[in-house]
C-alpha positions in Angstrom: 49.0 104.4 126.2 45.9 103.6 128.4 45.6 105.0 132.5 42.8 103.7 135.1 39.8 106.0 136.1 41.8 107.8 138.3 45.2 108.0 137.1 48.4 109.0 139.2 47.9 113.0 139.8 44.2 113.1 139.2 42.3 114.1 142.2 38.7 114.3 142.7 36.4 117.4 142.0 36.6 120.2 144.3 33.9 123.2 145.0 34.6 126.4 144.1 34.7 129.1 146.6 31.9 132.3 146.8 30.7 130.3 144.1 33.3 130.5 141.8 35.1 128.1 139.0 37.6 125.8 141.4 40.0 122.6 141.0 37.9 120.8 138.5 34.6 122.5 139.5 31.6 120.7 137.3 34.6 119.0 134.9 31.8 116.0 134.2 29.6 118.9 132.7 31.9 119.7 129.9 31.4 118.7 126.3 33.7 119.4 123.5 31.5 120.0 120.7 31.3 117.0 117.8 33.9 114.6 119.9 32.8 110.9 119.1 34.7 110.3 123.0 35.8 112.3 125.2 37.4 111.0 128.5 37.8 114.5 131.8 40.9 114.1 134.2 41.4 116.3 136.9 45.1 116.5 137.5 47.0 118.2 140.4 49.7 118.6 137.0 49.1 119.8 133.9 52.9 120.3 132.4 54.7 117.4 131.5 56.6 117.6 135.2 53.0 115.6 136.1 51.6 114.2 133.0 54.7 111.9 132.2 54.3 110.2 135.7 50.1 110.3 135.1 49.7 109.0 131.9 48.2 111.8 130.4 51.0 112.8 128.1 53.1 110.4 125.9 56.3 111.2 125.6 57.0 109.4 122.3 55.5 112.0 120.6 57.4 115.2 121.2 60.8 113.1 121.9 63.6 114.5 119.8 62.1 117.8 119.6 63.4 119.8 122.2 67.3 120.3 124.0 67.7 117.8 127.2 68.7 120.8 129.0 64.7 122.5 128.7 63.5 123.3 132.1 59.9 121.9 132.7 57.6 124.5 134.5 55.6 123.0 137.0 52.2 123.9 139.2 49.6 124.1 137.2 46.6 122.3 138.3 44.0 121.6 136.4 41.2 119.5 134.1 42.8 117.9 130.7 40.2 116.5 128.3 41.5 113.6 125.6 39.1 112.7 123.0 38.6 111.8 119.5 36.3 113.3 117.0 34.8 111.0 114.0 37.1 109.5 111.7 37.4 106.5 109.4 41.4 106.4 110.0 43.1 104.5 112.4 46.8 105.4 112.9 47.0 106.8 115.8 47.2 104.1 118.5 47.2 106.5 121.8 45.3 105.2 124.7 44.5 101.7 122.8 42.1 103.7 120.7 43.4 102.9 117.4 41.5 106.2 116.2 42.6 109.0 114.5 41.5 113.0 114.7 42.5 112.8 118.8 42.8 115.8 120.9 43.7 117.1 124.1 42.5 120.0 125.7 43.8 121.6 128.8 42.3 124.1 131.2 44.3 125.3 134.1 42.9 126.2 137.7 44.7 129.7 137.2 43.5 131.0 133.5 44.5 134.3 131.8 42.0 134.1 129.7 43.9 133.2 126.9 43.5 130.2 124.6 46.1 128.5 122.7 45.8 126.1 119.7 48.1 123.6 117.9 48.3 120.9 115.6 51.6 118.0 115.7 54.6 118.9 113.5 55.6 116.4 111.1 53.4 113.3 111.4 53.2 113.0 115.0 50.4 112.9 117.7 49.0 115.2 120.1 51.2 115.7 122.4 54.0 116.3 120.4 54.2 119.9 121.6 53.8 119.3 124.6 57.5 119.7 126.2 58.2 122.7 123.1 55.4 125.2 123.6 52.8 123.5 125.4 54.2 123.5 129.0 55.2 127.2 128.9 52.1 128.3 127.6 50.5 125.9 130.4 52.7 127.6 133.2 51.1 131.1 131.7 47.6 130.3 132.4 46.5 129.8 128.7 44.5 126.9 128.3 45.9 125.0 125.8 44.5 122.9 123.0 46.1 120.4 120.5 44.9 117.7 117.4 47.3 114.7 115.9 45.7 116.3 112.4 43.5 113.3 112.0 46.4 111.4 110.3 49.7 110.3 111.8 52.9 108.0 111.1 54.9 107.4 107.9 51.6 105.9 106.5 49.4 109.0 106.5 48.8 109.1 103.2 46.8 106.5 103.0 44.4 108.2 104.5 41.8 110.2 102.2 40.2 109.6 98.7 42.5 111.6 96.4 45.6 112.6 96.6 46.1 115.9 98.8 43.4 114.8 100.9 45.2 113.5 104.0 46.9 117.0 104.6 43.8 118.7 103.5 42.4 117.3 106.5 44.8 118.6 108.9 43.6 121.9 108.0 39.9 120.9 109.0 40.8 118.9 112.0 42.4 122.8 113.5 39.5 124.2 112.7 37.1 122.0 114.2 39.0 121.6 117.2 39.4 125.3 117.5 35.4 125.7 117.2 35.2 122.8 120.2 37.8 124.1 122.2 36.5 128.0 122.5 33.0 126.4 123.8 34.8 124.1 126.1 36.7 127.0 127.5 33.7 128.9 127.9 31.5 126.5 129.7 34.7 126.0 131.9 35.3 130.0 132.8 32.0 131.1 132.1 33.4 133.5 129.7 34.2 133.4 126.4 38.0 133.3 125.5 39.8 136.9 125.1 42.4 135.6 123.2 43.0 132.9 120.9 46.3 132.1 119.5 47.6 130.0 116.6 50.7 128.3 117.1 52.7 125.5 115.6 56.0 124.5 114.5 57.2 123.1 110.9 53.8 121.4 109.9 52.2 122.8 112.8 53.3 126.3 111.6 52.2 125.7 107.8 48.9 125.1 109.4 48.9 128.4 111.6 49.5 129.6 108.5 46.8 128.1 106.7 44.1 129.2 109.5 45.2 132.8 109.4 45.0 132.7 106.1 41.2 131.2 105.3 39.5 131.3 109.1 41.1 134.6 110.5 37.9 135.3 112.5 38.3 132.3 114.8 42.2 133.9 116.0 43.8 137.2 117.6 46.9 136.0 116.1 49.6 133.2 115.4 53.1 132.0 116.1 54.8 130.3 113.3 57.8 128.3 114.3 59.3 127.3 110.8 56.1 126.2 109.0 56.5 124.2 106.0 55.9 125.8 102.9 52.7 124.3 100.4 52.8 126.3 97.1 51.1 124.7 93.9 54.0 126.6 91.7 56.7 125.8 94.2 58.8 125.9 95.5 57.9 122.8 98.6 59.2 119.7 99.5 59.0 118.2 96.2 61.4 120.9 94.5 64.3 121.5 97.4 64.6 117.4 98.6 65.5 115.4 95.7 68.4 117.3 94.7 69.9 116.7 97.6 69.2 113.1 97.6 70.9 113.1 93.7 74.0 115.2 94.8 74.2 114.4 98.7 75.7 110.7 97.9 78.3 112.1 95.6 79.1 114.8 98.1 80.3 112.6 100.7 82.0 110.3 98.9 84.7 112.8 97.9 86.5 112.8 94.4 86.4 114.9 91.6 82.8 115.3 91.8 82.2 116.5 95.3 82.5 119.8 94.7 79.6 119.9 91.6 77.6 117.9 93.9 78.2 120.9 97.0 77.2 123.4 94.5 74.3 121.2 93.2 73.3 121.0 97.1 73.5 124.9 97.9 71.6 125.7 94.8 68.7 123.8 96.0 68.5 126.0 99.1 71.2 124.0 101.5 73.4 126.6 102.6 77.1 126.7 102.9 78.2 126.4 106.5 75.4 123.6 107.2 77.4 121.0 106.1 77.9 119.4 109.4 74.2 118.8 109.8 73.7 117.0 105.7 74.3 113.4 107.4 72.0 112.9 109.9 69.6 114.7 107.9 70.5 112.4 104.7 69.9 109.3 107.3 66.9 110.6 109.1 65.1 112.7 107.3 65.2 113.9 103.8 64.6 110.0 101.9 61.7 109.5 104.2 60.0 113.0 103.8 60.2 113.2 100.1 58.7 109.2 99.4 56.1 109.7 102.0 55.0 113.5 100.8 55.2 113.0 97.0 52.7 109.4 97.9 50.5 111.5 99.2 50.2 114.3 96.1 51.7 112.1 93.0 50.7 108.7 94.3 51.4 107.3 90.0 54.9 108.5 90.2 56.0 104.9 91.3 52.6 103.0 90.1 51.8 100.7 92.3 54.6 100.8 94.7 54.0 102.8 97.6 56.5 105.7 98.6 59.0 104.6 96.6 61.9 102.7 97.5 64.4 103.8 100.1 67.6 105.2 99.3 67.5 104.6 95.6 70.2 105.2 93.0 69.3 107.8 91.1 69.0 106.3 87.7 66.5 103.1 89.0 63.2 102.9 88.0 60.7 105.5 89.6 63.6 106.6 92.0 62.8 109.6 94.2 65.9 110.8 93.8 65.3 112.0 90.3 61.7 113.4 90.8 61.3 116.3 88.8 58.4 118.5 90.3 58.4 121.0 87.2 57.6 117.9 84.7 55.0 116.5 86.7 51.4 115.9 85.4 48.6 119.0 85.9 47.2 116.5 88.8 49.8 116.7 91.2 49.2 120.6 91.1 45.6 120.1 91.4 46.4 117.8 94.8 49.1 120.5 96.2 46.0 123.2 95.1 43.8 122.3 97.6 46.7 122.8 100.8 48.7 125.3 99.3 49.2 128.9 100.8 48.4 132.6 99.7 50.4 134.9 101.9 46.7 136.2 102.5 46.6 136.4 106.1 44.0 138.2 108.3 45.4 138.9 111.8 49.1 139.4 113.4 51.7 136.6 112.8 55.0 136.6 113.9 57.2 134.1 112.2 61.0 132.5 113.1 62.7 129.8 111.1 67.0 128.8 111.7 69.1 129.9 108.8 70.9 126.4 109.4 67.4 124.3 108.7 68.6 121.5 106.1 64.7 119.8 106.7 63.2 122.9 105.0 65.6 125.4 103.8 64.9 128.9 105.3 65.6 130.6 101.5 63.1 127.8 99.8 60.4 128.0 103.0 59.9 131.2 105.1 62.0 133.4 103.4 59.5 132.8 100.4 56.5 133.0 102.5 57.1 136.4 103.8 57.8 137.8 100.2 54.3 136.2 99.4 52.9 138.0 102.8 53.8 141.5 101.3 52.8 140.7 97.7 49.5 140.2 98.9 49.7 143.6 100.8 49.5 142.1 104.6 52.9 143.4 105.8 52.0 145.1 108.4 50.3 141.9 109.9 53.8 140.1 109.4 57.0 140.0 111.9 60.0 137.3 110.0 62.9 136.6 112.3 65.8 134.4 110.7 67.6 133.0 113.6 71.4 132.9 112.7 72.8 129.2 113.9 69.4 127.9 114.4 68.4 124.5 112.9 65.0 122.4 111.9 65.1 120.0 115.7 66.3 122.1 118.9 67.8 118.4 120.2 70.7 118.8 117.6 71.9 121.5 119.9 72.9 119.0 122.3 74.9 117.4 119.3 76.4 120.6 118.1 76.5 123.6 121.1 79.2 125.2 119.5 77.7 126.0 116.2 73.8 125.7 116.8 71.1 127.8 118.8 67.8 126.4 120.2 65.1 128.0 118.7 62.6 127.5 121.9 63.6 130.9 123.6 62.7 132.3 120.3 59.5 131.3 120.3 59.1 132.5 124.2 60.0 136.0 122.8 57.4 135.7 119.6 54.9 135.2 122.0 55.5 138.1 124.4 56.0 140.4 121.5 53.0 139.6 120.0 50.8 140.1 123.4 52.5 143.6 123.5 51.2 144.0 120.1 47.9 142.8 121.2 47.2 144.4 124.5 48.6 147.5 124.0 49.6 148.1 120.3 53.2 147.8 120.8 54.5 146.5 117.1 57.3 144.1 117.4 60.7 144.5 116.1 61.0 144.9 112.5 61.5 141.8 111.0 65.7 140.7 110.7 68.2 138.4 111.2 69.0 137.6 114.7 72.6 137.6 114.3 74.1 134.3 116.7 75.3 136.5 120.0 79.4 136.9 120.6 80.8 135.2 123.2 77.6 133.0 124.3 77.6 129.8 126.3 75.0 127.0 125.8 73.1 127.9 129.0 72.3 131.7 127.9 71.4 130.2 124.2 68.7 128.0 125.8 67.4 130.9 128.0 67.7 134.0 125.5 66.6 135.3 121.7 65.9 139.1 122.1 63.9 139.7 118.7 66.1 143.1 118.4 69.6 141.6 118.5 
């Protein structure tokens, strides 16, 4: 993705009034602190209604994230920043770059004072929350920050010296952007941020997560939108996906077997009832994410191959499929050591995740993380919603509206809870199941999740 000086939407720099900050006042003076580039854009758009049409969004990276029927707020006016700090990887190719650890940073005309930051879920870029979060947030007046991680695509793992290292860098590429981003936001406003908040959905939430864990001074608090789930004694990825590659198979062919493999499928964490959702995910999803996951923390499982081979019998040599976690060297809980989480968190997190998620099982993921949260003593910090009928991708909504919920409004009411529970002191509602409401049509599920139903 490349755009011209002046890109559809930009405008040039207007002067404050009464001398203060206007439309992309003194937007050539700011610097994001340690960027290697950085290129400014003044934009008459700063949601994805604009940036699609300017260039200054892609939306590769957030496609099949979000339901078709999503309204896109809109007026928002602003300065966007896109950037790159150093980095020796190369995979993401945004803006002809071919440079990884990129950001974008956007500060709107109309600011709350409020500061937002997020990393990609999954292995995608910078913009992948764009349409989810981002937009909304935007339309709020929070500026609103986000990193691709400093590794993207199928191929991250090659990133790094020893294994773990590639998403032990996501957690530093958060933090450094976070650092960067309060200062940009300051020179900006000329004040420093009164709020900064962590959010982030399934990788993006295990790195919310992460920060509130080990850098709870640079946050007020943190949304976490089904974050994956890194624990050296498991359970993670590693334990929960290769059963389900082993039984799945058997499953759907039928036969005598099919119902020891459905039993073998819901004992790994794949509930009963999410049946309908096992072969997309068995296409899409759960081959790719184990191979490319266990390369990057048990690289010698398959020697010298690299991330395994797709859709292997189990029985073949080095076969994913039959990847036993438990049996595994010392190593590959040395590598998961270094990312995993502690439950030790430091400021106010409110946490959702779909009892229908067949990517990363709500009883094997979150469920476990906010046992660990109250082991550690940090209850009170912690708000866990389990959305009844809610799934890992809000776009399968559109495949299944009669027996999924998006979990986008949810998020919309996480994050007005939790500034209650920040301005004011107003706790959220205890933590729950929000049962899947009687009687609703598609168009009130995309619009509504009251955290007390």
């Amino acid at each position: 993705m490349t755009w011209s000086t002046a890109p559809a939407g930009a405008t040039p720099q207007d002067a404050g009034q009464d001398g203060r900050p206007g439309h992309c006042t003194r937007m050539n003076s700011l610097t994001v602190l340690g960027a290697e580039h950085q290129q400014t854009a003044c934009l008459q758009e700063l949601t994805t209604a604009g940036t699609v049409a300017s260039g200054h969004t892609d939306p590769a990276d957030w496609a099949g994230l979000t339901p078709k029927g999503l309204a896109t707020p809109s007026g928002v006016p602003g300065i966007q920043i896109d950037g790159y700090f150093p980095d020796s990887s190369a995979t993401n190719t945004n803006h002809g770059w071919n440079h990884d650890s990129q950001f974008v940073i956007r500060l709107p005309d109309r600011w709350n004072g409020g500061l937002v930051i997020a990393g990609a879920p999954g292995v995608r870029e910078q913009y992948a929350n764009d349409r989810a979060f981002g937009d909304w947030m935007l339309s709020r007046g929070y500026a609103f920050a986000a990193t691709d991680k400093g590794n993207t695509g199928a191929a991250f793992h090659r990133d790094g010296i020893a294994p773990g290292d590639a998403i032990a860098e996501w957690n530093k590429r958060v933090t450094q952007l976070t650092r960067a981003a309060r200062l940009v936001v300051a020179q900006r406003y000329h004040r420093l941020a009164s709020r900064t908040l962590a959010m982030g959905m399934s990788n993006g939430g295990y790195l919310v997560r992460w920060q509130l864990e080990k850098h709870p001074e640079l946050y007020d608090a943190g949304v976490d939108w089904e974050g994956t789930l890194w624990r050296t004694e498991g359970p993670n990825l590693l334990t929960f996906l290769p059963p389900a590659l082993r039984a799945y198979p058997t499953y759907a062919t039928g036969g005598e077997d099919a119902e020891k493999a459905h039993r073998e499928m819901t004992a790994a964490g794949f509930p009963a009832g999410s049946e309908f959702l096992w072969p997309f995910h068995h296409q899409y999803y759960w081959d790719i994410t184990q191979r490319i996951y266990r390369e990057e923390v048990d690289p010698e499982y398959d020697g010298a191959a690299e991330a395994g081979t797709p859709f292997c019998a189990p029985g073949s040599p080095a076969c994913d499929a039959d990847y036993d976690y438990a049996s595994r060297p010392d190593s590959v809980r040395e590598a998961i050591s270094a990312i995993d989480l502690t439950g030790r968190i430091g400021k106010p997190l409110i946490t959702f995740h779909g009892t229908l998620d067949v990517l990363l099982p709500i009883s094997e993921t979150s469920d476990v993380y906010a046992r660990m949260v109250r082991r550690e003593g940090r209850g009170s910090l912690h708000r866990y919603y389990r959305v009844e009928g809610g799934t890992h991708v809000d776009s399968l909504f559109d495949t299944f509206p009669d027996k999924l919920r998006p979990l986008v409004p949810c998020h919309r009411s996480a994050v007005t809870a939790l500034e209650r529970w920040l301005d004011d002191g107003r706790r959220p509602p205890p933590s729950r199941t929000l049962r899947m409401p009687e009687g609703a049509d598609p168009a009130m599920l995309l619009t509504r999740c009251a955290l007390t139903a």
